[in-house]
C-alpha positions in Angstrom: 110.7 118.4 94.1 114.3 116.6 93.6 113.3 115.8 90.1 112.3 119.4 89.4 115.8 120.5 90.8 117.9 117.6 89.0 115.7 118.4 85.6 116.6 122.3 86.1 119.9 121.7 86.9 120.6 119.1 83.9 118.8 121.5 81.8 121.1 124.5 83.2 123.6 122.9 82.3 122.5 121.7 78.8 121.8 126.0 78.4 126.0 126.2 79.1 126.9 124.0 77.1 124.7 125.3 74.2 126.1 129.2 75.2 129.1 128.5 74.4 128.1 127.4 70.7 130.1 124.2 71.2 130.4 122.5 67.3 127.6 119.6 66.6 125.7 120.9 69.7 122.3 122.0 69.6 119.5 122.8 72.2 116.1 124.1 70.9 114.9 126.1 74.3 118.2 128.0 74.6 118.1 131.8 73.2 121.0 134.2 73.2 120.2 137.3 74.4 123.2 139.1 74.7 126.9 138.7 74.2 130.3 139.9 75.4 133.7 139.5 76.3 132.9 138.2 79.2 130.6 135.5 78.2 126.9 134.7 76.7 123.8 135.4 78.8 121.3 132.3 78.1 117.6 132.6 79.0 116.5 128.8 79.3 112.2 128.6 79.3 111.9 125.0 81.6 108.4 123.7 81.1 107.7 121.6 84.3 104.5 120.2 83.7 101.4 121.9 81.0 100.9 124.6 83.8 104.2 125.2 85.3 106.6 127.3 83.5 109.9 128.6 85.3 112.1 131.5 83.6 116.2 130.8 84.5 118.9 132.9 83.7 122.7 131.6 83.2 125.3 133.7 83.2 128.4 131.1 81.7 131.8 132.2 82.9 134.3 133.0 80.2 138.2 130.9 80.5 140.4 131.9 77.9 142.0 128.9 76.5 145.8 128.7 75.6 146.7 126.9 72.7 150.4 125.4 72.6 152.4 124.7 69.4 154.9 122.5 69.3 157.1 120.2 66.7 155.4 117.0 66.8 157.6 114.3 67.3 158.9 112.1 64.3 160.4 109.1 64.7 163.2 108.2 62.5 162.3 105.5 60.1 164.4 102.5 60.6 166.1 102.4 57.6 167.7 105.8 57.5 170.9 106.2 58.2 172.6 107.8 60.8 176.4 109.5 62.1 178.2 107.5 64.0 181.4 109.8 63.7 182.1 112.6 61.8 185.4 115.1 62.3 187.7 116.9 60.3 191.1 118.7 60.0 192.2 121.5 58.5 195.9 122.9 56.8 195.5 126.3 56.1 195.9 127.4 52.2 196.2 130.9 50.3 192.9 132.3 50.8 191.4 129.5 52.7 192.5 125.8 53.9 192.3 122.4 53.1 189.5 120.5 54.9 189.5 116.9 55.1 186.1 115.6 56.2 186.0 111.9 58.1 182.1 110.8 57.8 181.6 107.7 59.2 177.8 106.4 59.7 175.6 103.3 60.8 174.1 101.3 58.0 170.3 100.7 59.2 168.9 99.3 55.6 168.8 95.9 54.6 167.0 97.1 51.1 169.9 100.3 50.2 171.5 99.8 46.5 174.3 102.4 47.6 174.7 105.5 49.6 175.2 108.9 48.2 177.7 111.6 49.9 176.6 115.4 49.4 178.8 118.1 50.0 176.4 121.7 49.4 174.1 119.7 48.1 176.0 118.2 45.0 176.6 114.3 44.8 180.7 114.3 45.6 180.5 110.2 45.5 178.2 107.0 45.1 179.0 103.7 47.3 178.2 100.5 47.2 175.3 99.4 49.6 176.7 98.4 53.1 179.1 101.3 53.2 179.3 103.2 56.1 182.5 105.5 55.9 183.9 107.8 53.5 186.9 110.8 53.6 186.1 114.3 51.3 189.2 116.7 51.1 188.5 119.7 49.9 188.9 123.7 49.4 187.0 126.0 51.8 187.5 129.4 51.1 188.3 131.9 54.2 184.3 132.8 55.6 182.9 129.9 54.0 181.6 126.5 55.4 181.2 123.3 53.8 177.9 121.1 54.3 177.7 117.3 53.7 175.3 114.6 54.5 174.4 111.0 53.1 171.7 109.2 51.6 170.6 105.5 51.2 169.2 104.7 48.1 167.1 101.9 46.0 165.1 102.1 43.3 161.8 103.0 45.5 163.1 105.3 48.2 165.4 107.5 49.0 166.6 108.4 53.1 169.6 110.8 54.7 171.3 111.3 57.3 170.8 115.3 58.8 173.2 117.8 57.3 176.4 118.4 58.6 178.1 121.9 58.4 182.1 123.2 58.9 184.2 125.4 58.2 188.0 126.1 58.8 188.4 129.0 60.8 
């Protein structure tokens, strides 16, 4: 009698599993005879012994399952540089003002062949490797903002810093 009751209950539970059409699973004796929001209704035919058949009818509960999406996590590669200090001053000009940028940022490549500044996205200067400083003054129209950042560089890669954006109000 208790192996009758662990085989129907293993069995039972096999039929659950099977209900809820779990991928790379499949049980023979399980049929689907009805479906819903609720859940699956599984009939289950457990064959005892040749003359002992038993009739079982699972009703799976249905948990809705929450799926959360999030930025994974990327660590910084070692060799990319990053800001140490960056800060700026402005003297106010017809129609805008005279920014002077101060970037100043930690070397973290032994392989660089020079750094590249950016300002919007065009190359403003090349440095020699080992740099980690350089001073941009330029024009910044009134309303507009000025965006820099810098990237190591050899012949095989290429690495920045994030981007960096000002303007002089």
């Amino acid at each position: 009698m208790k192996k009758f009751k662990f085989l129907s209950i293993s069995l039972a539970f096999v039929a659950v599993l099977s209900a809820c059409n779990l991928p790379g699973r499949s049980v023979s004796p399980t049929q689907i005879t009805d479906q819903n929001p609720v859940g699956s209704i599984a009939t289950v035919t457990l064959q005892v012994n040749p003359t002992q058949t038993e009739m079982v009818t699972i009703i799976p509960t249905y948990t809705p399952s929450l799926t959360i999406t999030s930025t994974p996590f990327t660590p910084i590669p070692s060799n990319t540089p990053t800001w140490s200090v960056y800060n700026y001053t402005c003297e106010l000009a017809v129609g805008g003002a005279i920014m002077t940028m101060n970037l100043a940022w930690t070397d973290r490549s032994n392989s660089e062949e020079g750094y590249k500044v950016y300002r919007d996205r065009q190359v403003i200067a090349t440095l020699a490797p080992n740099s980690t400083t350089y001073v941009d003054v330029a024009f910044v129209a009134t309303g507009s903002t000025l965006s820099y950042y810098v990237e190591a560089f050899n012949k095989n890669w290429r690495i920045s810093t994030s981007t960096i954006t000002y303007a002089c109000q």
